[in-house]
C-alpha positions in Angstrom: 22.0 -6.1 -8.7 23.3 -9.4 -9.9 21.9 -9.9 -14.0 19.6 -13.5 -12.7 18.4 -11.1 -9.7 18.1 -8.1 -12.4 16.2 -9.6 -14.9 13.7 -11.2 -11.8 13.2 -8.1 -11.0 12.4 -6.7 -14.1 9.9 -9.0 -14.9 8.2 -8.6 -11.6 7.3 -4.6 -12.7 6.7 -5.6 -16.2 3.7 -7.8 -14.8 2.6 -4.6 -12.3 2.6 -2.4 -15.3 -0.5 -4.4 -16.7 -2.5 -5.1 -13.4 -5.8 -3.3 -12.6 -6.4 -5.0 -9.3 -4.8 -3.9 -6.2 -5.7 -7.3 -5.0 -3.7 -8.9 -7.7 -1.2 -6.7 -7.5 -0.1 -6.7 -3.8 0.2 -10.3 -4.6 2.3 -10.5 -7.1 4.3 -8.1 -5.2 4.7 -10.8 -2.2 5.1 -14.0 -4.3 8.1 -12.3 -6.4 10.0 -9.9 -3.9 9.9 -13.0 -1.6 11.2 -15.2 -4.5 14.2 -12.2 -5.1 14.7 -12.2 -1.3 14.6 -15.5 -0.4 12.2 -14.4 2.5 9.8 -17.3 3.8 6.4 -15.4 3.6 5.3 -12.0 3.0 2.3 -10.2 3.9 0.5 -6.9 2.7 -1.3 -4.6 5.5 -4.0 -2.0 4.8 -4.5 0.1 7.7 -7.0 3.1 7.2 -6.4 6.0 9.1 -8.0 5.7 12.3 -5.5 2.4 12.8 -8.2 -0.4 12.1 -7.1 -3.0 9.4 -9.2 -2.8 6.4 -7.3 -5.7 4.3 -4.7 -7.9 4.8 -2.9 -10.9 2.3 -0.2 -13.2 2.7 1.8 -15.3 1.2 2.2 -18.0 0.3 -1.1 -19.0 2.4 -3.3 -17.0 4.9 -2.6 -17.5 8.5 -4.7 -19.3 10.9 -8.2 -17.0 11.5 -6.8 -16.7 15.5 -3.6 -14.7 14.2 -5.8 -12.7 11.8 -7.1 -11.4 15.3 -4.4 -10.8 16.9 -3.0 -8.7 14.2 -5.7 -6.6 14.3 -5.8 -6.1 17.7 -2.1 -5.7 18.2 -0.8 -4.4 14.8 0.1 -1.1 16.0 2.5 -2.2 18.4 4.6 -3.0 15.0 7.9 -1.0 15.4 8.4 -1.2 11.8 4.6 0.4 10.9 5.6 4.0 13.4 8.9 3.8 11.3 6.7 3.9 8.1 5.0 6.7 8.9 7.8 9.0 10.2 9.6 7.5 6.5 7.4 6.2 4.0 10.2 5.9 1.6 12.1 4.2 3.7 12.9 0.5 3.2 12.7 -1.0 7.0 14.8 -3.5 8.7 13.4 -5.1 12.1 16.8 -6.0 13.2 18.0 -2.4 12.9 15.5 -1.2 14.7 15.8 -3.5 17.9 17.7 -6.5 19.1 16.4 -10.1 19.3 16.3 -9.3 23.4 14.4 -5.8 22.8 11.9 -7.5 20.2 11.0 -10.5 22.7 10.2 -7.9 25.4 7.3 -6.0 23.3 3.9 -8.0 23.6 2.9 -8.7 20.1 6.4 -10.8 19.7 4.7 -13.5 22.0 1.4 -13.1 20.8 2.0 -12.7 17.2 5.4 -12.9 16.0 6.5 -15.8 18.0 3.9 -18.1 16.9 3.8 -17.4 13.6 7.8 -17.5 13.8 9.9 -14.5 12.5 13.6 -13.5 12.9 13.6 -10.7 10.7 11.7 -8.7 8.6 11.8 -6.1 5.8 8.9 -3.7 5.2 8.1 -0.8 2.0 5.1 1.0 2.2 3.2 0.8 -1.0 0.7 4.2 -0.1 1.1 6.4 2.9 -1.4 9.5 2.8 -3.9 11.1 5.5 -6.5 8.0 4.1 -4.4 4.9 4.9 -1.2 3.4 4.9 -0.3 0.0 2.8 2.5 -1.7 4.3 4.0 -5.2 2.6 6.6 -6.9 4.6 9.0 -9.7 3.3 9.7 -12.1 6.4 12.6 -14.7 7.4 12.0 -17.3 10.2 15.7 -18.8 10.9 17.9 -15.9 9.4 18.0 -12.3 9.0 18.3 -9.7 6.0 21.5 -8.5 5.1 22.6 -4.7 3.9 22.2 -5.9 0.6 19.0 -7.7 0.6 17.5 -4.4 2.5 19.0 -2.5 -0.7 17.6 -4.5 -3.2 14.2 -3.9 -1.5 14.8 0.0 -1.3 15.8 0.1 -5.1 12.4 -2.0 -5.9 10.1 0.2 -3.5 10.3 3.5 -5.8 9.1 1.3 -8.8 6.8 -0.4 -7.3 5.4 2.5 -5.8 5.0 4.3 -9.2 3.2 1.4 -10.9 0.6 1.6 -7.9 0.0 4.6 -8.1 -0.9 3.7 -12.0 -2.6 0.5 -11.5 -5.1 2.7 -8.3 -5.4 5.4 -11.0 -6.6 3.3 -14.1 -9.1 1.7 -11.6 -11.0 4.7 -10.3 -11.2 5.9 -14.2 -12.7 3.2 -15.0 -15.3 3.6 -12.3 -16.3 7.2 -14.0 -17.7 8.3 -16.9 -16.2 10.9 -19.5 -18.3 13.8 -18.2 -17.4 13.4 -14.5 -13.7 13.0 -15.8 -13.8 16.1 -17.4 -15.5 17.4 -13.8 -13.0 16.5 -12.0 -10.4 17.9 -14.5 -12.0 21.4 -13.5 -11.7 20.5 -10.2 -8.0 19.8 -10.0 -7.6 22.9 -12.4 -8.8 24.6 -9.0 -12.0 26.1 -10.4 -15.2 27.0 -8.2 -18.7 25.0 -8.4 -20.1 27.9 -9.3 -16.8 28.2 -12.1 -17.4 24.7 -13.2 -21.3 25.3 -13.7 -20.9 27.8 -16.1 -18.6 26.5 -18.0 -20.2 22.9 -18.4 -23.3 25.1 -19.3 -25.8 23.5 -15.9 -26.7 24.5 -12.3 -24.7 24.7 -9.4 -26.5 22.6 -8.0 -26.3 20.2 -10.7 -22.2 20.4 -9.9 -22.7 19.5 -6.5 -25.0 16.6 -7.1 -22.3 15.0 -10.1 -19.8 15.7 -7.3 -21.5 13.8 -4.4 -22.3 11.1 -7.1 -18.0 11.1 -7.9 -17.4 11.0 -3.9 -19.6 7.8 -3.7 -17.9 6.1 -6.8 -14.8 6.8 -5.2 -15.4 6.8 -1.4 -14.1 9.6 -1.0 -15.3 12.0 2.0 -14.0 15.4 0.2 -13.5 16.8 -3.6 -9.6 16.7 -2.6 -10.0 13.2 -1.6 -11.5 12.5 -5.1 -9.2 14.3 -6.7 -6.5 12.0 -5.6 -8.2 8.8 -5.8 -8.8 9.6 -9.3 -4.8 10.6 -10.5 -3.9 7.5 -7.8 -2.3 9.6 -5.2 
């Protein structure tokens, strides 16, 4: 990377390191990797696992409530979200993926893409597990990314990735209290209710109910899936 480019994106992860909002987070993701890619708007997708949107943020303004719609009806037609998934670690390209003539035969280019004009696109997934995937994607309107600019984004994703991990793990320890910490220490250690009861000195049952009460802090429908919401996975 180029030392003005280098030092932008330096100071881009410096400010993730000290965010505790995913909300805040995703957007200063897409308001500095737009300003390093010279991409005319970016956008940040949450899609939970059974492929309904639960969030989505763009920059540098929202689009019109109809397109809200039609991305949620219509966001799995993406070519560049069934590329996520087979390579979360993958920085994206649109253009690689298709030509201009393949893109303008798939429906959500005349529904979606079209209107809200797009030539190319580049798109990092931020989380990809069983629970949801969080997708941002830097666009261009008249132009499309080079080799370089899809590097620069590849070298950023790791990063980026990391501190989101960090930021999602600081917030759910905040939402617990030192004795379902250490619970959920035991937990991950790989130790039995039963195990966990006698060494905290209480009931089984007294387990189970602290566990159900860590679950709903969390929303999480499993111990695993509180386990990981808790170290960020």
């Amino acid at each position: 990377m180029r030392q003005a480019v280098a030092v932008r994106a330096v100071d881009m992860l410096t400010a993730l390191s000290t965010v505790d909002n995913a909300v805040e987070f995703r957007t200063i993701v897409l308001r500095d990797s737009a300003a390093l890619l010279h991409a005319d708007r970016s956008s940040a997708t949450v899609i939970r696992h059974d492929g309904t949107t639960a969030e989505n943020i763009a920059w540098p303004r929202q689009p019109p409530v109809a397109m809200e719609r039609v991305w949620e009806q219509r966001h799995e037609e993406h070519p560049s979200l069934a590329a996520m998934r087979r390579a979360p670690l993958v920085c994206h390209r649109l253009s690689e993926q298709l030509s201009l003539l393949e893109l303008r035969r798939l429906p959500i280019y005349s529904t979606f893409m079209k209107p809200m004009g797009s030539r190319d696109q580049l798109t990092i997934a931020l989380q990809s597990d069983e629970r949801r995937l969080t997708a941002v994607t830097l666009v261009r309107v008249g132009s499309t990314f080079t080799d370089n600019d899809r590097l620069l984004l590849q070298q950023l994703a790791a990063p980026i990735r990391h501190l989101y991990t960090a930021m999602r793990a600081r917030h759910s320890a905040r939402l617990l209290t030192d004795q379902q910490k250490r619970l959920l220490t035991l937990v991950a250690d790989g130790h039995t209710d039963a195990a966990i009861a006698r060494r905290l000195g209480v009931s089984q049952r007294t387990v189970e109910k602290h566990l159900e009460s860590v679950r709903a802090r969390l929303n999480a429908t499993s111990r695993p899936a509180a386990v990981a919401a808790w170290l960020g996975w």
